[in-house]
C-alpha positions in Angstrom: 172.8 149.8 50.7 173.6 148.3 54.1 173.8 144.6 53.4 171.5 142.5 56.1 172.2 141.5 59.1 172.5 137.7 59.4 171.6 136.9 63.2 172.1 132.6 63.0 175.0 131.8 64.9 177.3 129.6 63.4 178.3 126.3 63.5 180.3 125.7 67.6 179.0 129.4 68.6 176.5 130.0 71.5 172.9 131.1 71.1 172.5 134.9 72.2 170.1 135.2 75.3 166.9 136.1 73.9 167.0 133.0 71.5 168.0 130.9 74.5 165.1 132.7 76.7 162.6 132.3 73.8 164.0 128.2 73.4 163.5 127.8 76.9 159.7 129.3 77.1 158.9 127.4 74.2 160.3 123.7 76.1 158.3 125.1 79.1 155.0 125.5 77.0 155.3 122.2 75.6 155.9 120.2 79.2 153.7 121.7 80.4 150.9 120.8 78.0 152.4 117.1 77.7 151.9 117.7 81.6 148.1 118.3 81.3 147.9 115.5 79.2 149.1 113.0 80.9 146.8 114.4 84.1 143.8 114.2 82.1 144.6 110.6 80.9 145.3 109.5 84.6 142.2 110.9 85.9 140.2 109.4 83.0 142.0 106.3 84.3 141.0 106.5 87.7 137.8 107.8 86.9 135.7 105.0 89.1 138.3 106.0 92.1 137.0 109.7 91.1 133.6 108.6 91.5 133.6 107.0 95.1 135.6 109.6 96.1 132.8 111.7 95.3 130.2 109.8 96.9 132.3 110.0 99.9 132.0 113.9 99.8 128.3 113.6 99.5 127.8 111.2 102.9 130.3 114.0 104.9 128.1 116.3 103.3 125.4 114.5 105.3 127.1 114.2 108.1 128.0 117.7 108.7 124.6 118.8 107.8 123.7 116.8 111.3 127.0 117.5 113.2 127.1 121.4 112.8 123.5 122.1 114.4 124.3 119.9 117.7 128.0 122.0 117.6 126.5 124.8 117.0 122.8 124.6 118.6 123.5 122.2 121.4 127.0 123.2 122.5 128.7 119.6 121.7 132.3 119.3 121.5 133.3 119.3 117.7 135.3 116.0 118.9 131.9 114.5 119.8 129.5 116.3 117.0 130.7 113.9 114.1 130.0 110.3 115.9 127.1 111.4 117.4 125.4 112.5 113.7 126.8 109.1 112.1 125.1 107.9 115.3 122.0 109.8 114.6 122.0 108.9 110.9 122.6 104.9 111.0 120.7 104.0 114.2 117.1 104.7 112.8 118.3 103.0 109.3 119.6 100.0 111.6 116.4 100.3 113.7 114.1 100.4 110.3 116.5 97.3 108.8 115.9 95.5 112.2 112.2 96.2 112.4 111.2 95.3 108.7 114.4 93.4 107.2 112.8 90.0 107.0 109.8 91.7 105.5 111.5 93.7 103.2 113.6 90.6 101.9 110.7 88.4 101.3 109.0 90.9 99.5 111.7 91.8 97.3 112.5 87.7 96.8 108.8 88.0 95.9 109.0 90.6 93.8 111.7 89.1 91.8 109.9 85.8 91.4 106.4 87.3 90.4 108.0 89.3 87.7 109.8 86.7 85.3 105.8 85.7 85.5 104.8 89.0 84.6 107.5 89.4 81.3 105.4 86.1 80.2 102.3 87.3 80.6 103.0 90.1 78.4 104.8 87.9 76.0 101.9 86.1 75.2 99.1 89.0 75.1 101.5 90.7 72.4 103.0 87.9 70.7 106.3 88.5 71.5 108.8 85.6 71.4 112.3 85.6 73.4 114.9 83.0 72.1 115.7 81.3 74.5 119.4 79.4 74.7 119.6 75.6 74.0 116.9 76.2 71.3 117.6 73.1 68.6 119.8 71.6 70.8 119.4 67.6 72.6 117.2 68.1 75.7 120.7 66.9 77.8 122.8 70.1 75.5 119.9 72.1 76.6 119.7 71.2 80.3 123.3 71.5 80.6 123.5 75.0 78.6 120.9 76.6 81.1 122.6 75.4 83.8 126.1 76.8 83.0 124.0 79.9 82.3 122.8 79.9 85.4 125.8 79.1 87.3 128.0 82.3 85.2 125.0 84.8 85.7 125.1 83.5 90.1 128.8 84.1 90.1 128.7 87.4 88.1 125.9 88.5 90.4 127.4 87.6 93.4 130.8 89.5 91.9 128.5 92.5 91.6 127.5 92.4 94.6 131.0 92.2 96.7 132.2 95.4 94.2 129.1 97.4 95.4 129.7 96.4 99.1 133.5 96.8 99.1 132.5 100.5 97.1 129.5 101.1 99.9 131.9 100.3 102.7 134.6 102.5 101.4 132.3 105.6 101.0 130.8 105.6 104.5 134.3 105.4 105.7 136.0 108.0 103.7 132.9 109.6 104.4 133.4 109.8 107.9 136.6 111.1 107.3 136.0 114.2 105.0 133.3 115.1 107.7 135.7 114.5 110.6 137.9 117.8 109.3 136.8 119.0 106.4 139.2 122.3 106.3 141.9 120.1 106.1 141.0 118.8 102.8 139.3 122.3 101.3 142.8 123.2 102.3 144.5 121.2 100.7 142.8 121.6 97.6 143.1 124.9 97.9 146.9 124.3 98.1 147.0 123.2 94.6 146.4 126.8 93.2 148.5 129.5 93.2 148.6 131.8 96.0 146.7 134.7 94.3 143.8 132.3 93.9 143.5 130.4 96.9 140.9 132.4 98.8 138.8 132.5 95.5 139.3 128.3 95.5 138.2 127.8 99.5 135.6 130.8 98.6 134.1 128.4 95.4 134.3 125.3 97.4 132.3 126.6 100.3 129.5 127.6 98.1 129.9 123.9 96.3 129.3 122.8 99.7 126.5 124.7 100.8 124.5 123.5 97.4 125.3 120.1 97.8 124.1 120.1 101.3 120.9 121.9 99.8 120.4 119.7 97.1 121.0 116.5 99.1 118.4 116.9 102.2 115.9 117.7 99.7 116.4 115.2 97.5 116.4 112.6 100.3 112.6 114.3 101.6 111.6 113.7 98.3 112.8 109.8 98.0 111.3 109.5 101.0 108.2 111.2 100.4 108.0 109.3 97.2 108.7 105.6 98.3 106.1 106.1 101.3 103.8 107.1 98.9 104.2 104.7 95.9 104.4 101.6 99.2 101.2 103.2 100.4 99.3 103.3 97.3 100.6 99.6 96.0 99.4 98.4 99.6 95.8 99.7 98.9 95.0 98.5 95.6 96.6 95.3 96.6 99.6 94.6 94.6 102.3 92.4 96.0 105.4 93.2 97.7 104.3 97.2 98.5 107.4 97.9 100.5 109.4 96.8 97.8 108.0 98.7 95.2 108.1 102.0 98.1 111.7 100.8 98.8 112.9 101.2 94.5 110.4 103.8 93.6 112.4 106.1 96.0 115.8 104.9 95.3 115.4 105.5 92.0 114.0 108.6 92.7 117.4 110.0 92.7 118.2 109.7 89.0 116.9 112.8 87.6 113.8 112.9 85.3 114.1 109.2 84.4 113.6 108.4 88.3 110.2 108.0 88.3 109.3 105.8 85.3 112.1 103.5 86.0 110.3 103.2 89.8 107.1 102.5 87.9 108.6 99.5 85.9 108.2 96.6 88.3 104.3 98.1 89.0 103.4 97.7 85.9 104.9 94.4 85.5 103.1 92.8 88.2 99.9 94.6 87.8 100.2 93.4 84.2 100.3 89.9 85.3 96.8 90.6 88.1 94.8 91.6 85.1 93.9 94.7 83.2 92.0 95.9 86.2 95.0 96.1 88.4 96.4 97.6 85.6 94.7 100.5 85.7 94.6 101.4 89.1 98.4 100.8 89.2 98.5 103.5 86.3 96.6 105.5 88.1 98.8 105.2 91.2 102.0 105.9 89.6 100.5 109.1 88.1 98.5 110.3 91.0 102.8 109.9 93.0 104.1 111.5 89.9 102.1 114.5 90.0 102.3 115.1 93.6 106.0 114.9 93.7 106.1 117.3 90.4 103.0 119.9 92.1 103.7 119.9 95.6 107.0 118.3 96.8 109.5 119.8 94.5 107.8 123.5 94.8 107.8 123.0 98.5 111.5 122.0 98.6 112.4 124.4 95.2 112.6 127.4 98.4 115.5 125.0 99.5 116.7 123.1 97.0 119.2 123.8 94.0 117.2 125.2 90.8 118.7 123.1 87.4 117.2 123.4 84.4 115.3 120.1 83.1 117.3 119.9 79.8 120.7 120.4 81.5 119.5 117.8 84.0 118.9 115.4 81.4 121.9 115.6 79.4 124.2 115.1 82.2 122.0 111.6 82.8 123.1 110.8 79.0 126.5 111.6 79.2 127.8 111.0 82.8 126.3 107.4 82.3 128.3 107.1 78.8 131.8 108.1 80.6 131.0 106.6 83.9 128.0 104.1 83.8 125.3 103.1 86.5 127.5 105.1 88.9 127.6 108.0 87.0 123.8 108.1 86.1 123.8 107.6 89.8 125.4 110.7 90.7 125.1 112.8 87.5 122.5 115.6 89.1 125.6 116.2 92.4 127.6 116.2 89.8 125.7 118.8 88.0 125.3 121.1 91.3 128.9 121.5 91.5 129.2 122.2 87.9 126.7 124.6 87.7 128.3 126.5 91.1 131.8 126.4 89.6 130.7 127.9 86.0 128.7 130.6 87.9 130.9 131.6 90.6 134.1 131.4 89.1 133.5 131.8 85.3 130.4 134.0 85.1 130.4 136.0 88.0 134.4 136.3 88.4 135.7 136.5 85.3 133.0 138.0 82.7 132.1 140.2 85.2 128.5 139.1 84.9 126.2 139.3 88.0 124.2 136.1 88.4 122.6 134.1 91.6 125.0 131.4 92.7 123.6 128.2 94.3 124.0 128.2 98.1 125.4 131.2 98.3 122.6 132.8 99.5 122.2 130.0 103.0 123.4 131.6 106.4 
């Protein structure tokens, strides 16, 4: 019997080639995965850089969605299209700011005074007791608590503030510049992949594109539709600051399913405080808004806008503002469009093999 061949090389001798190839594919395999790892980790770092970066993408989304019908309609210079939409887009919000400003910041100083009043007023028809700091202490401890307390919670608003200008400013800006050539930065995504898949990555991020453009001018027609509404209504049953309560109801409008009893919140408040009267009718107006956003706005934008399922919508809320916090809960339902185009274009439709409808695909 042939004895067996013993194929370890020996102490000083050279590895033969296919145990140096399969050495060298096993290194490769393991950089490579310490590679993704370490990407993952850095974007996890610079998840908030991520984030604005995104909203950037969303105002050139805007943009573009002005700028190609006066190139395209109008015959304007592609040089000239993009300053005359951020023209077109800021100078009726400056005109609206110039025109009801002073209103608008009055009301919402009212607004903020009245409801402290109103959290009272509810205190004492249910019994409910806040501590409040100082409690026990000298009247001087006391004083002196509530004012350091005062003074931490004016600097760490006015903190908050600067960090949502400064993040504001750099949005519009960047902004501007995705809108000013977008191909350039498609591109250079698209760069990133290998060669064989670039013209399924430009393909995927025009159709990302195309729903977030979809997605965002309807859901701007329904924040508007639903601040004018909720400002209306507060205006004819008499509750203070309407155009306040218009101006939050329709911001908050944006967050996905939560939107609209977060916008009821300072309502109720006040009305609370004007008697159970008021009360009611502000109950009433709140549903009444609900229901015609949820009857007849969203079906009349559905024909335009991206279809998500509720649950899916509500579980990205959960756990994009776990990971990335106001911002995220802020941006979660984008966020979900591009997911949902991605999955279906690339995964579904590309690589099972399954046919399935891909969000703004079907536009133009």
């Amino acid at each position: 019997m042939a004895a067996r061949r013993d194929d370890t090389p020996r102490a000083g001798e050279p590895l033969p080639p296919n145990r140096w190839r399969g050495e060298v594919a096993f290194l490769r395999r393991t950089f490579i995965v310490a590679g993704v790892i370490v990407l993952l980790l850095f974007l996890w770092t610079v998840r908030g850089a991520l984030l604005l970066a995104f909203a950037a993408i969303l105002v050139a989304v805007l943009i573009r969605a002005v700028a190609e019908p006066l190139h395209g309609r109008l015959r304007v210079p592609k040089g000239l299209a993009v300053p005359l939409a951020c023209l077109l887009i800021g100078l009726p919000l400056a005109t609206v700011v110039v025109l009801v400003g002073s209103e608008m910041q009055a009301q919402v100083m009212t607004l903020l005074e009245n409801l402290p009043e109103a959290a009272a007023a509810i205190e004492r028809e249910f019994g409910l007791q806040i501590p409040i700091p100082g409690t026990g202490e000298s009247g001087a401890a006391a004083d002196a608590s509530t004012v350091g307390q005062v003074a931490r919670q004016a600097a760490s608003v006015a903190l908050t503030a600067v960090d949502w200008l400064a993040g504001a400013a750099i949005v519009i800006v960047g902004g501007i510049y995705f809108a000013s050539d977008p191909r350039l930065y498609r591109g250079g995504v698209a760069h990133l992949l290998p060669k064989s898949q670039q013209a399924r990555g430009r393909d995927a991020l025009d159709a990302t594109g195309r729903a977030l453009r979809l997605w965002l001018l309807a859901q701007l027609a329904a924040m508007a539709g639903v601040g004018t509404l909720t400002g209306l209504g507060a205006w004819a049953i008499g509750l203070p600051a309407p155009l306040a309560l218009g101006l939050f109801a329709g911001m908050v409008n944006i967050v996905p399913l939560l939107g609209p009893f977060i916008g009821a919140v300072p309502g109720v408040l006040l009305a609370f405080n004007e008697g159970w009267e008021m009360l009611a009718w502000t109950a009433a107006l709140y549903t009444v808004v609900q229901q015609v956003e949820g009857n007849i706005l969203t079906p009349m934008l559905s024909q335009r806008m991206v279809s998500i399922p509720s649950a899916l919508l509500l579980f990205a809320v959960v756990a994009s503002g776990a990971a990335l916090g106001i911002g995220g809960v802020l941006m979660a339902a984008p966020l979900t469009v591009v997911t949902v185009v991605l999955v279906s274009k690339l995964y579904v439709r590309q690589t099972l093999g399954q046919r399935v409808e891909v969000p703004g695909e079907a536009e133009d």
